[in-house]
C-alpha positions as YAML, in Angstrom:
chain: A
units: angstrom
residues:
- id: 1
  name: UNK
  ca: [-47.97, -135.83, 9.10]
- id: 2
  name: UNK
  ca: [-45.26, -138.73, 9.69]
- id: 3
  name: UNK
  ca: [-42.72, -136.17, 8.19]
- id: 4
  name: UNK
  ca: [-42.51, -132.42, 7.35]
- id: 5
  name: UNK
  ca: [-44.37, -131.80, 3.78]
- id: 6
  name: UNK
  ca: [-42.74, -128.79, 2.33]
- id: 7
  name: UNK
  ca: [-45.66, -128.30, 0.16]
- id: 8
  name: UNK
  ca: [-48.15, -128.79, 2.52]
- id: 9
  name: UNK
  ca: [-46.39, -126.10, 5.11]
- id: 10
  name: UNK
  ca: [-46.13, -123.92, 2.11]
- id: 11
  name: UNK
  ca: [-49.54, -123.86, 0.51]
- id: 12
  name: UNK
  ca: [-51.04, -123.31, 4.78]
- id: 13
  name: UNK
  ca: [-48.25, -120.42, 4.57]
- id: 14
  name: UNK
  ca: [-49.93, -118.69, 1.45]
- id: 15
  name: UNK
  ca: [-53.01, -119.96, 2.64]
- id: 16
  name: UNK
  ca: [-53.40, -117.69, 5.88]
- id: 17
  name: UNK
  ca: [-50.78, -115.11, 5.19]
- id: 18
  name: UNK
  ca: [-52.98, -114.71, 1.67]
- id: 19
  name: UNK
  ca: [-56.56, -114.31, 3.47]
- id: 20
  name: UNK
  ca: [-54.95, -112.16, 6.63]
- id: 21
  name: UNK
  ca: [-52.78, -109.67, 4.06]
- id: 22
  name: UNK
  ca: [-56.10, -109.87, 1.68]
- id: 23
  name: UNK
  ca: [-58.80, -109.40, 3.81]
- id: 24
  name: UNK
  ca: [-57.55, -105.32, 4.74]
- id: 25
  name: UNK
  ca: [-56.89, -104.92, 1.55]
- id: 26
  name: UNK
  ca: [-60.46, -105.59, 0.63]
- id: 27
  name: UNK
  ca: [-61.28, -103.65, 3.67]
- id: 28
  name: UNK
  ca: [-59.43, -100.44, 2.59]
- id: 29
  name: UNK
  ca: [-60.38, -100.42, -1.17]
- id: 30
  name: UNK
  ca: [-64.14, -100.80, 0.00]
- id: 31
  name: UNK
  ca: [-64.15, -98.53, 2.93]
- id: 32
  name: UNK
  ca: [-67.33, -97.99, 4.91]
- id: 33
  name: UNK
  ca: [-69.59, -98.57, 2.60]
- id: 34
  name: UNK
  ca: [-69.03, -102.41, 3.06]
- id: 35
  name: UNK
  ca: [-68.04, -102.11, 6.55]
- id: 36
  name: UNK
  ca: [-72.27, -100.59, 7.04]
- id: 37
  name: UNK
  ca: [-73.10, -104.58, 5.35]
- id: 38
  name: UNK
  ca: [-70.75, -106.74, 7.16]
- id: 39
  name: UNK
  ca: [-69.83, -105.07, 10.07]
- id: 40
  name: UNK
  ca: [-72.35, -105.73, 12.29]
- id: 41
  name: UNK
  ca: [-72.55, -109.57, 11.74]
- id: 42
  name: UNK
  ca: [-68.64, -109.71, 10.97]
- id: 43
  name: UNK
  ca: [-68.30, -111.10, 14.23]
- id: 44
  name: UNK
  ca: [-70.95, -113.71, 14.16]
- id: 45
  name: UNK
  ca: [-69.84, -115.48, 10.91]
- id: 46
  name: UNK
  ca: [-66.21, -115.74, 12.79]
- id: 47
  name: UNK
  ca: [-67.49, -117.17, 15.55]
- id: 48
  name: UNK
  ca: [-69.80, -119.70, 13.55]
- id: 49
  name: UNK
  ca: [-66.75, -120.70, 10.93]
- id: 50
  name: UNK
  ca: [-64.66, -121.22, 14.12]
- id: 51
  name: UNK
  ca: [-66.53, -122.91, 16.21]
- id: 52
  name: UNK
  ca: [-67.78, -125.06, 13.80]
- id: 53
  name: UNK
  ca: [-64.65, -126.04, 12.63]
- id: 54
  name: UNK
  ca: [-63.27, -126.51, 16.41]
- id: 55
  name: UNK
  ca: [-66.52, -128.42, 17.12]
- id: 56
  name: UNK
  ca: [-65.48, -130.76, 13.99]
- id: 57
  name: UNK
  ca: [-61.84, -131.09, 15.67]
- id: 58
  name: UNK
  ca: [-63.20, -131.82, 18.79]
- id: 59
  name: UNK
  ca: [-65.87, -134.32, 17.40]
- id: 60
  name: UNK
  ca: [-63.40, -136.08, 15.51]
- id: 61
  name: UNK
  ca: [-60.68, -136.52, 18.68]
- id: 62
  name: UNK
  ca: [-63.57, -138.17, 20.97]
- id: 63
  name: UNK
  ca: [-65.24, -140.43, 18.12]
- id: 64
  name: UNK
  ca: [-62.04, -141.95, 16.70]
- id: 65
  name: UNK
  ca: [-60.02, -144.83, 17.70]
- id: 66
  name: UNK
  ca: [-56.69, -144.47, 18.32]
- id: 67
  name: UNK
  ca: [-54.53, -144.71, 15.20]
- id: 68
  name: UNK
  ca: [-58.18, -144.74, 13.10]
- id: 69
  name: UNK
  ca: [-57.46, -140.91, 11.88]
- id: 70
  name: UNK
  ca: [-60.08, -139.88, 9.61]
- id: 71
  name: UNK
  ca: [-58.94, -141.54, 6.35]
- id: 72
  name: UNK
  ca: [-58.04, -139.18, 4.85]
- id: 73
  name: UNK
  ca: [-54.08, -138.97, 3.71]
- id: 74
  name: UNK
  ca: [-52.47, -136.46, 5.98]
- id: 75
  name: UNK
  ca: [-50.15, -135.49, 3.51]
- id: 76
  name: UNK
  ca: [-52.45, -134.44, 0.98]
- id: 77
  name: UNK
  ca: [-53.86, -130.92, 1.19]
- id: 78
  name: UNK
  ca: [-57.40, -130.43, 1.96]
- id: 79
  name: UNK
  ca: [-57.63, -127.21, -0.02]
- id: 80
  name: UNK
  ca: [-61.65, -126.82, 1.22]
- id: 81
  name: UNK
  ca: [-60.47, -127.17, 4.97]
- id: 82
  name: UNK
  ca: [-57.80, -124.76, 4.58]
- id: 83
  name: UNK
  ca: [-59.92, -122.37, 2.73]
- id: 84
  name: UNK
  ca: [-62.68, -122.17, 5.47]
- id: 85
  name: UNK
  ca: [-60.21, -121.84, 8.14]
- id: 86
  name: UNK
  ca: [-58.27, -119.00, 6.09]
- id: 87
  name: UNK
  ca: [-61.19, -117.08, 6.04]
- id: 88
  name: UNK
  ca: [-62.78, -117.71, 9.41]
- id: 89
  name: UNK
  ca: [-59.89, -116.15, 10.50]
- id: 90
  name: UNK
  ca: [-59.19, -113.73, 9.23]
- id: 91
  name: UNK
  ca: [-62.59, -111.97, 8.89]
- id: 92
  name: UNK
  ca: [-62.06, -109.39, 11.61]
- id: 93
  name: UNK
  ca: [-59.67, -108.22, 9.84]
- id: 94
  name: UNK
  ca: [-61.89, -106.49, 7.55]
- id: 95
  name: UNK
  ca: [-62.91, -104.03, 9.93]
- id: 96
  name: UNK
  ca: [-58.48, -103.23, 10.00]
- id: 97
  name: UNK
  ca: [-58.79, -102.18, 6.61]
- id: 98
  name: UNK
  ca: [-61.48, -99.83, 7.13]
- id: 99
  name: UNK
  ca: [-59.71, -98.61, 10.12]
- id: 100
  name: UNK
  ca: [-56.62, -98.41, 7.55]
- id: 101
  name: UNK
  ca: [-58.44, -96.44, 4.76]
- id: 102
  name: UNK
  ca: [-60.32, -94.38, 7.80]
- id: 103
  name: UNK
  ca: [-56.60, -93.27, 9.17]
- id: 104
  name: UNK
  ca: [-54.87, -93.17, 5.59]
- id: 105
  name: UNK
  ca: [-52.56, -95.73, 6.32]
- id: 106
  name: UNK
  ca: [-50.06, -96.68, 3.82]
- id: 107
  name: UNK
  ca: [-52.03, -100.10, 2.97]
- id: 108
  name: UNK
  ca: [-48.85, -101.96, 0.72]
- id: 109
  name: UNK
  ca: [-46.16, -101.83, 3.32]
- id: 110
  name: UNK
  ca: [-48.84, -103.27, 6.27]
- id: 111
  name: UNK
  ca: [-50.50, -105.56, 4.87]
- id: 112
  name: UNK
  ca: [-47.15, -106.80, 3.41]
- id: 113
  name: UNK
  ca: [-45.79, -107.08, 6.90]
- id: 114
  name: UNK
  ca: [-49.23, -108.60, 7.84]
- id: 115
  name: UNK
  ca: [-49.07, -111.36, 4.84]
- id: 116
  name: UNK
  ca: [-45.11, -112.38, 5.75]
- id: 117
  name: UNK
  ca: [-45.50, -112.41, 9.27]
- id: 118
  name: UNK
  ca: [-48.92, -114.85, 9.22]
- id: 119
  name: UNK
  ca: [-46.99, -116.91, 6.23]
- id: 120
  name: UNK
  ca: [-43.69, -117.72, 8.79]
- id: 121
  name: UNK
  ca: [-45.59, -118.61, 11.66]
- id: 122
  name: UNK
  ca: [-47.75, -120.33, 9.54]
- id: 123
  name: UNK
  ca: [-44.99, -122.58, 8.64]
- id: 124
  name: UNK
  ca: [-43.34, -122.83, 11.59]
- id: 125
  name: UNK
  ca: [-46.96, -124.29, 12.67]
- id: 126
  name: UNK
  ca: [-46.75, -126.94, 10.67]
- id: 127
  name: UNK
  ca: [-42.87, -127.66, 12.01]
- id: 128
  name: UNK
  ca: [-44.04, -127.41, 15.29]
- id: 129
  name: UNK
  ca: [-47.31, -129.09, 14.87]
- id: 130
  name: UNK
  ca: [-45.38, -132.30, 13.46]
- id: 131
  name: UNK
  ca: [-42.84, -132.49, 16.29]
- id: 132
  name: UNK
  ca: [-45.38, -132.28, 18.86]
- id: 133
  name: UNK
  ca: [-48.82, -133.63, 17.40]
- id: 134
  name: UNK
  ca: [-47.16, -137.10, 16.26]
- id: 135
  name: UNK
  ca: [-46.29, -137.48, 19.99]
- id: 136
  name: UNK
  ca: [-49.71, -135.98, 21.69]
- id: 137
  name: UNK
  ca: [-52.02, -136.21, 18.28]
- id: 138
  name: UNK
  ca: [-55.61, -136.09, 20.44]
- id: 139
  name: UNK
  ca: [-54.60, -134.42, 22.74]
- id: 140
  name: UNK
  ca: [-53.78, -131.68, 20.06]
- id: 141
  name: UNK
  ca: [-56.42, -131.58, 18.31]
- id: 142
  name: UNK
  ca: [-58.70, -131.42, 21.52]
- id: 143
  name: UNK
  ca: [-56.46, -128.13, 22.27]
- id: 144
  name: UNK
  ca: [-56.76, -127.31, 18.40]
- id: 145
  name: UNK
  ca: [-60.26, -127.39, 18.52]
- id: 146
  name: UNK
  ca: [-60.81, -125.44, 21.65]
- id: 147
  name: UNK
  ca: [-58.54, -122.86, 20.48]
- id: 148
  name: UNK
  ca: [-60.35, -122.08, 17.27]
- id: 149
  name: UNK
  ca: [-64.03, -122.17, 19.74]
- id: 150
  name: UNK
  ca: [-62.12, -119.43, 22.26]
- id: 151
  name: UNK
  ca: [-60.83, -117.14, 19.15]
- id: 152
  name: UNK
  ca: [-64.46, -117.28, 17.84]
- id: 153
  name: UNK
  ca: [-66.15, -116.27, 21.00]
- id: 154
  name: UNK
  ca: [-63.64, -113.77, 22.01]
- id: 155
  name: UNK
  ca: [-64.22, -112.01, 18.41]
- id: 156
  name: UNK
  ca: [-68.14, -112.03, 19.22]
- id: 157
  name: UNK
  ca: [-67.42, -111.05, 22.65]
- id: 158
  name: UNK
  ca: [-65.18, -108.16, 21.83]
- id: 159
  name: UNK
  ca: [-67.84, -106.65, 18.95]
- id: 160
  name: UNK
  ca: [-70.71, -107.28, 21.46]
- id: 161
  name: UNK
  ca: [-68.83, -105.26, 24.06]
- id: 162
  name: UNK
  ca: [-68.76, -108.19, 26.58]
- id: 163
  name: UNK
  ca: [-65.29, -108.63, 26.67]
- id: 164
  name: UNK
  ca: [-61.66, -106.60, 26.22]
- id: 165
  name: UNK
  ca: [-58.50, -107.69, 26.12]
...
């Protein structure tokens, strides 16, 4: 973005801090009986949302010329994008809610916390991503994109048992 779209910042905000307060919530009210369906491939559509979206980030910063972008306007919202990404990550945390409901956790105060914590930083992403990724835009999305690959393998390494951290 050549400026900072309140909207856009917004709308990524509700975006992720939605899907990561959401997702225990649907965890919780459905307990172990949908944990025994997705839990053990959970892990594997992370790491397939991720790195397919951090492939596409990657693929896009080595086939484009410089100042090409993809065409499309960067300060419209790409409501599909933001909808994959929401959900890619923010699939493990599922398996919290079940852990919530499992340990009786009071699930409106932490997912609340969960929700307004992912919304600021969220934002503050989007501040921080426009000061920084009009200056160093390839090499941010090269970083972008291998960030999103690493998340997705360390969730499948984690739930294979490969990996700990």
């Amino acid at each position: 973005m050549k400026k900072i779209n309140l909207k856009v910042a917004v709308v990524l905000g509700l975006f992720f801090g939605g899907f990561q307060a959401g997702m225990p919530v649907i965890g919780w009210a459905l307990g172990s009986q949908f944990m025994g369906i997705i839990g053990p491939i959970d892990h594997w559509i992370a790491f397939i949302l991720l790195a397919f979206i951090g492939g596409k980030m990657l693929w896009e910063a080595f086939t484009e010329g410089e100042g090409e972008g993809d065409g499309k306007d960067a300060e419209k919202i790409d409501l599909g994008e933001y909808l994959i990404l929401a959900i890619a990550t923010s699939i493990d945390a599922l398996a919290v809610g079940i852990s919530f409901a499992a340990l009786s956790v009071d699930i409106v105060p932490a997912v609340s916390l969960i929700g307004v914590t992912t919304f600021i930083f969220s934002v503050a992403g989007v501040a921080i991503g426009h000061t920084f990724g009009a200056r160093y835009e390839k090499p941010a999305t090269i970083v972008g994109g291998v960030v999103l690959i690493l998340i997705g393998l360390k969730i499948l390494l984690e739930h294979l048992g490969i990996f700990v951290l």
